[in-house]
C-alpha positions in Angstrom: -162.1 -164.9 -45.1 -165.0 -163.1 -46.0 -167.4 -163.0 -42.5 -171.0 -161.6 -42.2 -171.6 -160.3 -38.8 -175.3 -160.0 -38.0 -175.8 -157.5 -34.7 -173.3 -155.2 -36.1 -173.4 -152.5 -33.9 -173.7 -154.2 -30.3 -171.1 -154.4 -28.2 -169.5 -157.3 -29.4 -170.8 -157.1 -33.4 -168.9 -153.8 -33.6 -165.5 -155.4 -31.7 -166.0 -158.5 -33.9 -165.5 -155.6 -37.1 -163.1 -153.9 -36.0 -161.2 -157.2 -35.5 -161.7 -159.2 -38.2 -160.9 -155.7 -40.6 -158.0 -155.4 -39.0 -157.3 -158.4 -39.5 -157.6 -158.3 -43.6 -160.8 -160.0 -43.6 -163.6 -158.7 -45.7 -166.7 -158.1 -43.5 -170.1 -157.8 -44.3 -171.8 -155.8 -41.2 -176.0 -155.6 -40.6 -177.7 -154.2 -38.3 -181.0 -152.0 -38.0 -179.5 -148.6 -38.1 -176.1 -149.2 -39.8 -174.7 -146.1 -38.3 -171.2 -145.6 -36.7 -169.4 -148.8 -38.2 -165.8 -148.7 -39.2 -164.7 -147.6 -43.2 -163.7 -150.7 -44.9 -167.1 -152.7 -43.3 -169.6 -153.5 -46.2 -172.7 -152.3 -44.2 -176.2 -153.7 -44.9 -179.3 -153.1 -42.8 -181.3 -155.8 -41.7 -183.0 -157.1 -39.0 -182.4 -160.4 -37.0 -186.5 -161.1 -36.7 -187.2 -160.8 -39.9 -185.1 -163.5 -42.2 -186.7 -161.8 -45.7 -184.1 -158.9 -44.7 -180.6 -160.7 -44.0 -180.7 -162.9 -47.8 -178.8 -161.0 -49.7 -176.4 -160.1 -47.3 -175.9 -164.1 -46.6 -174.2 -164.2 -50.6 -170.4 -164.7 -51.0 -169.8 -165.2 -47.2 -168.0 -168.2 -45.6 -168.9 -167.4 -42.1 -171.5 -165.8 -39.6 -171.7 -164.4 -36.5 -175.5 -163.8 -34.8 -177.0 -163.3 -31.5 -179.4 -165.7 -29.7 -183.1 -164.6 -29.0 -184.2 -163.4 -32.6 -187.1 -165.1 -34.1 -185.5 -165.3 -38.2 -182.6 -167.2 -37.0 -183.9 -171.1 -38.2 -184.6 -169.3 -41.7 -181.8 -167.1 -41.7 -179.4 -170.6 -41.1 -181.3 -172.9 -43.5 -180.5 -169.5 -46.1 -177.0 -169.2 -45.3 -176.7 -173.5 -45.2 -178.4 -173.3 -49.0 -175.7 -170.6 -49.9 -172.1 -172.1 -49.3 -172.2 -170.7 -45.7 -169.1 -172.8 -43.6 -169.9 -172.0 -40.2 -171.7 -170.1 -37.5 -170.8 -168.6 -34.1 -173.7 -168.0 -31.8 -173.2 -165.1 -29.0 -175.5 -167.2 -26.2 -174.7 -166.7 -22.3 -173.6 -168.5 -19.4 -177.4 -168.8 -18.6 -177.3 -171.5 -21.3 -175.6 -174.1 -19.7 -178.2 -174.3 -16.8 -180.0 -176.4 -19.4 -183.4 -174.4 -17.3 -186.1 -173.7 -19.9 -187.7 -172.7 -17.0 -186.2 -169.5 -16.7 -187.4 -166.8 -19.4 -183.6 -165.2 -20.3 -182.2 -169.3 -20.0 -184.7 -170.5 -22.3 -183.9 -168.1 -25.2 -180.4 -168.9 -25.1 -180.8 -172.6 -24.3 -183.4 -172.9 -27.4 -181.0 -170.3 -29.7 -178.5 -172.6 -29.1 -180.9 -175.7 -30.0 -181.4 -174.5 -33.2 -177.7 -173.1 -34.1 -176.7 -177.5 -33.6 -180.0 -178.3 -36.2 -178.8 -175.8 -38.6 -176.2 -178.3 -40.6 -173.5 -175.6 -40.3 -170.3 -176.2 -38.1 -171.1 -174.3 -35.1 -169.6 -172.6 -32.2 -171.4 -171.1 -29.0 -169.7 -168.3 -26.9 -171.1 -168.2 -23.4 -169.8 -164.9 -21.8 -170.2 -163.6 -17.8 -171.7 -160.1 -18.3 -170.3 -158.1 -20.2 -167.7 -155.3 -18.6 -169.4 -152.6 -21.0 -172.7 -152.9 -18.7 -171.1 -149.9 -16.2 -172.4 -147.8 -19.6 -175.8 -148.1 -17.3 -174.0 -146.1 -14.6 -173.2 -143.4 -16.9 -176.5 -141.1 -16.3 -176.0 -141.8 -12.4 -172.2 -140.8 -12.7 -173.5 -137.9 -14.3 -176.0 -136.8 -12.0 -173.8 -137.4 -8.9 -171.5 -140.1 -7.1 -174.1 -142.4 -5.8 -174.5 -145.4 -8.3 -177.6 -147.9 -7.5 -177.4 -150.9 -8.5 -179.2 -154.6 -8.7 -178.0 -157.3 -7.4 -174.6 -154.9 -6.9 -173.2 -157.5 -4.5 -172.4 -160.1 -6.3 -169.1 -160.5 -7.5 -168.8 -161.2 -11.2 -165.9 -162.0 -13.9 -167.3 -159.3 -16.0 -165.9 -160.1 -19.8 -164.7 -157.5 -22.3 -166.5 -157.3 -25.1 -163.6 -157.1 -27.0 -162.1 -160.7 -25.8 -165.6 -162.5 -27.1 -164.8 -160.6 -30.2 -161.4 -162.4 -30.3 -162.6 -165.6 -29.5 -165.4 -165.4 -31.7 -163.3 -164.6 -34.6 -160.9 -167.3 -34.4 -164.2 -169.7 -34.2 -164.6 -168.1 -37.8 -161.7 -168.4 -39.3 -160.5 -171.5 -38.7 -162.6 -175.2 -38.6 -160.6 -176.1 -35.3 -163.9 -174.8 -32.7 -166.7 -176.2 -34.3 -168.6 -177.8 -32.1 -167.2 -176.1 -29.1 -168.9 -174.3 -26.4 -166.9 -171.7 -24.6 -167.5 -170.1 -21.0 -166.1 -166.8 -21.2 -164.7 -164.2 -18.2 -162.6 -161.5 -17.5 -159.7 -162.4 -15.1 -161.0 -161.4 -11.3 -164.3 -161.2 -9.4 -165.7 -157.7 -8.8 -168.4 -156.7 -6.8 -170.3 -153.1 -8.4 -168.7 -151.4 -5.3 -165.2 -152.7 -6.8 -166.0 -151.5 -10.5 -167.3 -148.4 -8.8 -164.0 -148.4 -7.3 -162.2 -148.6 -10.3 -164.0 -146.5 -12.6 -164.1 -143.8 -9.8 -160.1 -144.2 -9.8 -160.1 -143.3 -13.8 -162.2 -140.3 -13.4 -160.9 -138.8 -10.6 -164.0 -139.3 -8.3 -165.2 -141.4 -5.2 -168.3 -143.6 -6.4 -169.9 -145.6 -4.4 -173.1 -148.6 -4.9 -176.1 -148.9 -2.8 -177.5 -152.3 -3.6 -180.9 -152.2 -4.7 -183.5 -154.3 -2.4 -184.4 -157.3 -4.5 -187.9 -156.1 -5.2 -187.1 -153.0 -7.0 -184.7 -154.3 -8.6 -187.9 -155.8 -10.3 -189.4 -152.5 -11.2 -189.5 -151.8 -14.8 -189.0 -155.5 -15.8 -191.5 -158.2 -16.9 -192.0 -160.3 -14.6 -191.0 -163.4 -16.2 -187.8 -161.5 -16.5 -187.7 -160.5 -13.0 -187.9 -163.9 -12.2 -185.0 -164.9 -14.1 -182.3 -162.5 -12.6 -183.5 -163.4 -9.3 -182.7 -167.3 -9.8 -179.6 -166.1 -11.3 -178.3 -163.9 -8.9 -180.2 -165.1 -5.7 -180.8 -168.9 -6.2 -177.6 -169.6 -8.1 -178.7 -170.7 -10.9 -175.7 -169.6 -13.2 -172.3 -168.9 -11.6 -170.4 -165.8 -12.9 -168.1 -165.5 -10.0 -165.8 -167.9 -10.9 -163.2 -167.1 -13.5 -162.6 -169.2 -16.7 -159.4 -169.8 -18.0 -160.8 -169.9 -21.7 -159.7 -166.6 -23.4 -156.1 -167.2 -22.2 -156.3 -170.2 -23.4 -157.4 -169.8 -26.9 -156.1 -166.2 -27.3 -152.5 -167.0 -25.7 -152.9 -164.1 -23.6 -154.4 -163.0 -19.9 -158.5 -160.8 -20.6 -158.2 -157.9 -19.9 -159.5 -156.7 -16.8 -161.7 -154.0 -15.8 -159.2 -151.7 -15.5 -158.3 -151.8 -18.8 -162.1 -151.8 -19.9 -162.2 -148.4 -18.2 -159.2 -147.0 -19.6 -159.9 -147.6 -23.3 -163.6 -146.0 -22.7 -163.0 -143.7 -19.8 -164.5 -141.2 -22.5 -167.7 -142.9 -22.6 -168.8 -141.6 -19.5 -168.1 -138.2 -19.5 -170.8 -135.3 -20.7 
């Protein structure tokens, strides 16, 4: 299978390469920088905004693999459509299913999505929790001391490794059996950011703990339209990433992993 993953070196892009190399597939891998991605990738650098910079890279591939929120994506489809492309698998969020284009990070998604089902190509959308590699946000405050402060730090979310919407995203591009699928995605147990704390604490041989950020600076630094949205996430309930999804067991034969592993596998990430 020869797959073209655009976002390369996110969190999930990179997973997705590593995957699908080692699973013998050739991979085409763009991002802006191109750095750090694994021997064996074919890396291009492109950028998702700008369509004029992803064409060539869209030649010889059956499948892709791009993020929502990028304004080349209609062209960058209708390109890959015109050159043999099978299939696309859209990296959205559980925002999406809200169906609120009120809500600035819900409408993104929601109209990503939109155009993903007019592109002509069989589709699949992966619509994870947050993402367990998020903690990485902790790292300067784990560094400085053992206080963490965090927004919104009491709610208790199935945080997702990035490396189980890798696997899920790669069998939606290797085989036609998920087109036209949407998949909720979690990790296996609700945590609260005092439980991660908990946990990551454990790994490093430290007691961290959260304070909980007062709603309104958990504003500061952020648009306000962007504000806005985490607020009716997290405080009106507009998305729900408590509750754990049985999906990735169920297409992967096998439990997510759970934080716990997350931290083991990059305990190294947050040390100097």
């Amino acid at each position: 299978m020869r797959i073209l993953v655009l976002g390369a070196t996110g969190n999930v892009g990179r997973a997705l390469v590593e995957a699908a190399l080692a699973g013998g597939h050739a991979v085409r891998a763009v991002s802006r920088s191109g750095q750090g991605l694994p021997v064996g990738a074919d890396v291009r650098l492109g950028d998702l905004d700008d369509s004029s910079t992803l064409t060539s890279a869209l030649d010889g591939v059956d499948a892709v693999f791009t993020l929502a929120g990028h304004a080349g994506m209609a062209r960058t489809l209708a390109d890959a459509k015109d050159r043999g492309v099978e299939r696309v698998v859209l990296l959205s969020s559980s925002s999406a299913p809200s169906g609120n284009r009120n809500n600035a990070v819900a409408r993104y998604h929601i109209e990503s999505e939109d155009t993903v089902r007019a592109s002509g190509l069989g589709w699949t959308m992966l619509q994870p929790n947050a993402f367990m590699s998020n903690a990485l946000r902790w790292r300067p405050q784990i560094i400085a001391g053992d206080m963490i402060r965090e927004p919104f730090g009491d709610v208790a979310l199935s945080v997702v490794d990035p490396a189980d919407i890798a696997a899920v995203a790669l069998l939606s591009l290797i085989t036609r059996d998920h087109q036209g699928r949407s998949y909720r995605l979690s990790g296996p147990e609700a945590l609260t950011a005092a439980d991660r704390a908990e946990i990551l604490g454990r790994e490093l041989g430290r007691k961290l703990s959260v304070t909980v950020l007062p709603d309104e600076e958990a504003r500061d630094g952020l648009a306000p339209e962007y504000a806005d949205a985490f607020h009716e996430f997290y405080r009106d309930g507009l998305i729900d990433e408590t509750t754990v999804h049985p999906t990735v067991t169920h297409l992967l034969g096998r439990p997510p992993a759970a934080f716990a592993d997350w931290v083991r596998t990059n305990r190294h990430l947050f040390t100097r």
